[in-house]
C-alpha angles and dihedrals in degrees: 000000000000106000100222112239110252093242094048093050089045085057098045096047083047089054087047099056084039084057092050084238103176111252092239091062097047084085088062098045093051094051090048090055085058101051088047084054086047104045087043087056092051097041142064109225135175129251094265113103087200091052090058098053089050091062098036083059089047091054097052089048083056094048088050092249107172119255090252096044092050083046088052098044088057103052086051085064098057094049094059096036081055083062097044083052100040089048084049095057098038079244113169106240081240091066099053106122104238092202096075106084128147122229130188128235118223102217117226088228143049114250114252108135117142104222110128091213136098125225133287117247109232122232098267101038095293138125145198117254133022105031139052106209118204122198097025120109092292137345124277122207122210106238087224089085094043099064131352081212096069106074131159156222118258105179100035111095102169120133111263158111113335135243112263113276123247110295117273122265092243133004104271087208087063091112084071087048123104122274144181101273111067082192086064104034083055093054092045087060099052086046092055094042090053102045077049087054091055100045096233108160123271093250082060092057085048101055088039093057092042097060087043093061100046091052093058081047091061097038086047092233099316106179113270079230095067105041119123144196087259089055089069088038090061102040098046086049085057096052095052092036104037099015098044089201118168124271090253083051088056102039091051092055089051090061101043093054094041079064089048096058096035103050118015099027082028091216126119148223091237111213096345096226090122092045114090125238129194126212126242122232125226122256141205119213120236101250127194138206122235085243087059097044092055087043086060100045091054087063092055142100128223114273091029098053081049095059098040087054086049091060108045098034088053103023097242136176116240095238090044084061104046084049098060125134140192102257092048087087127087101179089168086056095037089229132137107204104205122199099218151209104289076025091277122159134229145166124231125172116260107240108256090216098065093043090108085045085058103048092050093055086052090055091046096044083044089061098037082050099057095037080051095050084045089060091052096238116168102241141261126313116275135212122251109311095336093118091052094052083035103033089179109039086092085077100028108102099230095067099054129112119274085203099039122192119244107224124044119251121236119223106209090198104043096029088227132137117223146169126258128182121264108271126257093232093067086052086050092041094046092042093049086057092042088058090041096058097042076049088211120189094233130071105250122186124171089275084054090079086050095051082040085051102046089050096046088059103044084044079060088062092246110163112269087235090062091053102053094045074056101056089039099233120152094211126065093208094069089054089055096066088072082061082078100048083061100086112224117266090186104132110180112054115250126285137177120271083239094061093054 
């Protein structure tokens, strides 16, 4: 057991009588603070103070600690990691802010999930799943009180994919949700059915019905019925004037409501010319050096320097990564198949350098898979009506994730647990922590790597054509932005051809 330094323990007694804590608990906190010295000697842990509370508190639960002693224990944690902080920052014990406490969430189920991977540590110092942490950045939900269907795993600590984030603020599919208008909610429905009918992506019928939704909002519920050229007019004028959002915004919501009148109202603008535009500006992709890209990756985790090689070595999308499944690789051939943006295919080279990487990531998804098919789970997610034509690809092992999700979804309807991808918001988490740490001087998001990608190899002097059937653009013209991010190397200033 870890004897605790006298002047440690002094400031620790000082913050509990600070914290009015009962004398007669000052013995368990104590203890608790013990066992926390002790576990953190035996064990290897992460940076992440929260992460450690998560799996202190794991491990009481494992050890059948009580809810409120595990509530206990955690709050004896915050209150010396207040001390180690507040040494840190040469902070008067006077000053400590006695709102910032840390309290631990009892799960509704035992933990038993088969992932081989470890959490992921949140923007601010906290984490998904365990402990809810008050006083950081934000605050971090344990998914244990999200869903009793998402468990984990407590003696696994392999690198992986990590646990689901706390729950958002507001649904973010609330524009399909019923208002006060019947008129509207009608129209909504035929919007969402014939975006379905074309086959136009989710994030499409999101922003459509956004927009949609937004519109009736302005109007204050003005029959669909009644609605005019000038309406649009109006509202696209307020959100330029009043709004100031930028051209892209407007332009978006042009084009949201234009699909609105053509196809769902079926009226129509006419010629356009009253209707406002806004010009786009242009605009200069962030570009990285190699230097900056491997300064990134050294501050990632696998899967998540995996992915970020993936897409900047092939170019990909975020969302074409995350996607990925098993039978999209062609290892003999040395070829990566995408399944695009407008659901277009390509082909890309898969990057030499990573082939042990991945390698590694199809031995791990192998064993996940047959502990999966063990359990008797029900398969991966697929797309539209392919498990009906296929009824048993959801099994088969071609067709599992290559990002695959930690927990277990729940399916309320079916009653079946299946497997989802890993989301794109712990790439973009992980990734937002990565570019903090390397403190570089751009502003990188996950695109960044397929700008970076796109340059490095026009700076290479590939045809402009090869990169474009890479990146997978119809249009020539969008590949051409990436011609501004290649500085000139021109030497001499320029001169007629006459003068030569």
């Amino acid at each position: 057991m870890q004897i605790i330094p006298a002047d440690i323990w002094e400031q620790y007694a000082a913050v509990l009588k600070k914290r009015a804590i009962h004398a007669s608990h000052h013995a368990d906190y104590r203890k608790w603070l013990r066992y926390y010295l002790d576990f953190r000697s035996k064990y290897p842990l992460p940076d992440s103070r929260s992460e450690h509370v998560r799996l202190f508190i794991q491990k009481l639960r494992e050890k059948k600690q009580t809810p409120e002693q595990q509530k206990q224990a955690a709050h004896a944690l915050s209150l010396y990691f207040e001390i180690l902080r507040n040494k840190y920052n040469k902070t008067p014990l006077a000053q400590i802010n006695t709102e910032k406490t840390v309290t631990a969430a009892t799960p509704s189920t035992p933990s038993n999930h088969n992932s081989p991977y470890p959490p992921l540590i949140l923007r601010g110092g906290g984490e998904a799943g365990g402990v809810t942490i008050k006083g950081e950045s934000s605050t971090r939900t344990a998914a244990a009180q999200r869903s009793s269907s998402r468990t984990y795993s407590s003696d696994i600590v392999q690198d992986s994919v990590p646990p689901p984030s706390a729950g958002k603020r507001f649904n973010e599919w609330r524009c399909l949700a019923k208002s006060g208008s019947p008129s509207w909610d009608k129209i909504i429905d035929t919007l969402a059915a014939e975006i379905k009918t074309r086959h136009y992506s989710r994030k499409t019928l999101k922003t459509y019905a956004d927009w949609s939704r937004k519109f009736q909002s302005y109007l204050r519920n003005k029959p669909p019925d009644e609605l005019s050229a000038t309406d649009v007019k109006s509202y696209l004028t307020y959100l330029a004037v009043n709004c100031k959002v930028a051209a892209s915004t407007q332009n978006q919501a042009f084009n949201a409501l234009l699909f609105l009148y053509r196809h769902i109202l079926k009226k129509d603008f006419g010629d356009h010319k009253d209707i406002p535009r806004a010009k786009k500006s242009k605009y200069i992709p962030v570009v990285l050096s190699r230097k900056e890209i491997d300064s990134v990756l050294k501050h990632l985790r696998h899967p998540y320097d995996l992915a970020v090689k993936l897409l900047y070595g092939c170019g990909l999308r975020l969302f074409e990564c995350v996607k990925l499944r098993v039978k999209n690789f062609n290892f003999d051939a040395g070829i990566l198949t995408l399944h695009g943006k407008g659901s277009k295919d390509r082909t890309v080279p898969i990057p030499q350098k990573i082939m042990p990487e991945l390698t590694a990531q199809f031995e791990l998804i192998k064993k996940l898979h047959d502990a999966d098919i063990a359990a008797g789970y029900a398969g991966v997610f697929l797309d539209d009506q392919l498990e009906k034509k296929y009824p048993k690809a959801a099994k088969d092992f071609i067709w599992q994730w290559f990002f695959p999700q930690q927990s277990l979804t729940f399916m309320e309807g079916t009653k079946e647990r299946r497997r989802y991808h890993l989301h794109e918001k712990h790439v973009q988490e992980a990734l937002y922590e990565a570019v903090r740490r390397a403190k570089l001087t751009k502003r990188v998001t996950s695109h960044t790597f397929r700008h970076s990608f796109a340059t490095h190899l026009l700076q290479a002097n590939y045809d402009i054509r090869t990169i474009q059937e890479l990146l997978g653009h119809s249009d020539v013209r969008t590949t051409m932005v990436y011609t501004h991010c290649v500085p000139s190397r021109t030497v001499k200033e320029a001169k007629s051809p006459l003068d030569f």
